[in-house]
C-alpha positions, 0 to 999 in steps of 0.5 A: 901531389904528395911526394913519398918517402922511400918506405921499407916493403915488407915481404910476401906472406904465403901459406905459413904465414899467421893471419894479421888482426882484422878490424883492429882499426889498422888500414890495410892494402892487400896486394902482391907486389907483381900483381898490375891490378894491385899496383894501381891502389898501391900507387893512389895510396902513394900519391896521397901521401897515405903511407903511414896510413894505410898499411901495406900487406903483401901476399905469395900468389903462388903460395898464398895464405887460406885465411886470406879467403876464409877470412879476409876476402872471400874471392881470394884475389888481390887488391883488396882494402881493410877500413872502416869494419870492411873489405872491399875490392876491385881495383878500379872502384878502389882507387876512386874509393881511397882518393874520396874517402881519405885525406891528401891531394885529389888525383881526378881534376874539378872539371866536369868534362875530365871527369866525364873523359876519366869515366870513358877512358875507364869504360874501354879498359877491358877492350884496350887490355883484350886487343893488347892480349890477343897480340900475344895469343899469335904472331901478328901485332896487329891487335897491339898496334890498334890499342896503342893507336887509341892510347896515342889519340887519348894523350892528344885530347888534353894538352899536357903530358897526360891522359888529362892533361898536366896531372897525374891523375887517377885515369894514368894510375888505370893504365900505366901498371898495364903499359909497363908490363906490355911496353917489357913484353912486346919488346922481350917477345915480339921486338915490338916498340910501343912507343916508335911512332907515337910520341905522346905515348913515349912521352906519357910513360916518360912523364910517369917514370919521373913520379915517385909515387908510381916510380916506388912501385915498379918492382916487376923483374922483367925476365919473371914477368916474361915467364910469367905472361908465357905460362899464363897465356900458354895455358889460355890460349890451349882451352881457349883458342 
């Protein structure tokens, strides 16, 4: 796996920002720097040493520029990726996309089962990060507990820190920007320790920290993220209870 230099991270762009040029042959990655879904391309494009080829293009969510709508991508959401006279986006068929389609080291191992694992695991992400968000709707971390029991059983099925096996591959870069944020959550919230009593948890999140291509992402403060999370969840939670 390549290891990346630290890289100059430019600012966000919001509503005054001018619109970069689109289609010049420049590769650019879409994304807000806080933003979970934007982190998992972020961190395949650091893992495949694809810094000074794909171009990072970051924007104020709260503020953001019209012409990213009008005329980047018209469903306005972040991460979205500029290549080859397109936009695409969607992050989870993003990160296979940038690993298949460009040059570095693959991030999903040769053997079939892992792959067949990787297409599972990926296939109950909705249901893990729903369980996890109902443990914020209320008082009871009941829903928590479930999810990160199922997250320590998927940890023990390949030997290896992680979730297929000795590698960091694709199906860890799904996950971890989502356990970073809830790992600073339940704890600041709920006083809740995802890891106590799941060691192959622990030692997966340990294992990650140690990756500069992941590592060179966590820009989440964790006092805004809180903030942030309790006026998302407030406002959810009062049209949807």
């Amino acid at each position: 796996m390549a290891t990346p230099s630290v890289e100059y991270l430019p600012p966000p762009l919001d509503a005054t920002a001018e619109q970069p040029a689109i289609f010049d042959g420049t590769i650019r990655l879409y994304l807000a720097y806080s933003c979970p879904y934007a982190q998992r391309v972020w961190i395949a494009r650091n893992c495949k040493g694809l810094q000074d080829k794909i171009k990072l293009v970051p924007l104020n969510l709260q503020n953001r520029p019209a012409w990213y709508k009008e005329k980047v991508y018209p469903e306005n959401k972040v991460p979205s990726l500029e290549h080859n006279g397109k936009v695409i986006g969607e992050s989870l068929d993003l990160i296979k996309y940038v690993d298949s389609n460009f040059e570095g080291p693959s991030l999903l191992p040769d053997d079939a089962d892992k792959k067949e694992y990787f297409e599972t695991l990926l296939s109950h992400m909705d249901e893990f990060l729903g369980m996890v968000y109902a443990t914020f709707k209320g008082d009871s971390t009941k829903d928590a507990d479930a999810a990160f029991d199922l997250l320590e059983t998927a940890l023990a099925k390949y030997d290896g820190s992680f979730l297929l096996g000795n590698e960091f591959t694709l199906a860890d870069i799904a996950f971890i920007p989502f356990v970073e944020r809830f790992q600073i959550y339940l704890s600041e919230v709920f006083n809740y320790d995802l890891t106590a009593g799941r060691p192959k948890v622990a030692a997966w999140i340990e294992a990650a920290d140690k990756i500069d291509a992941y590592k060179q992402t966590k820009k989440t403060d964790p006092k805004e993220l809180v903030e942030i999370y309790k006026r998302i969840f407030s406002v959810l939670f009062y049209f949807y209870p």
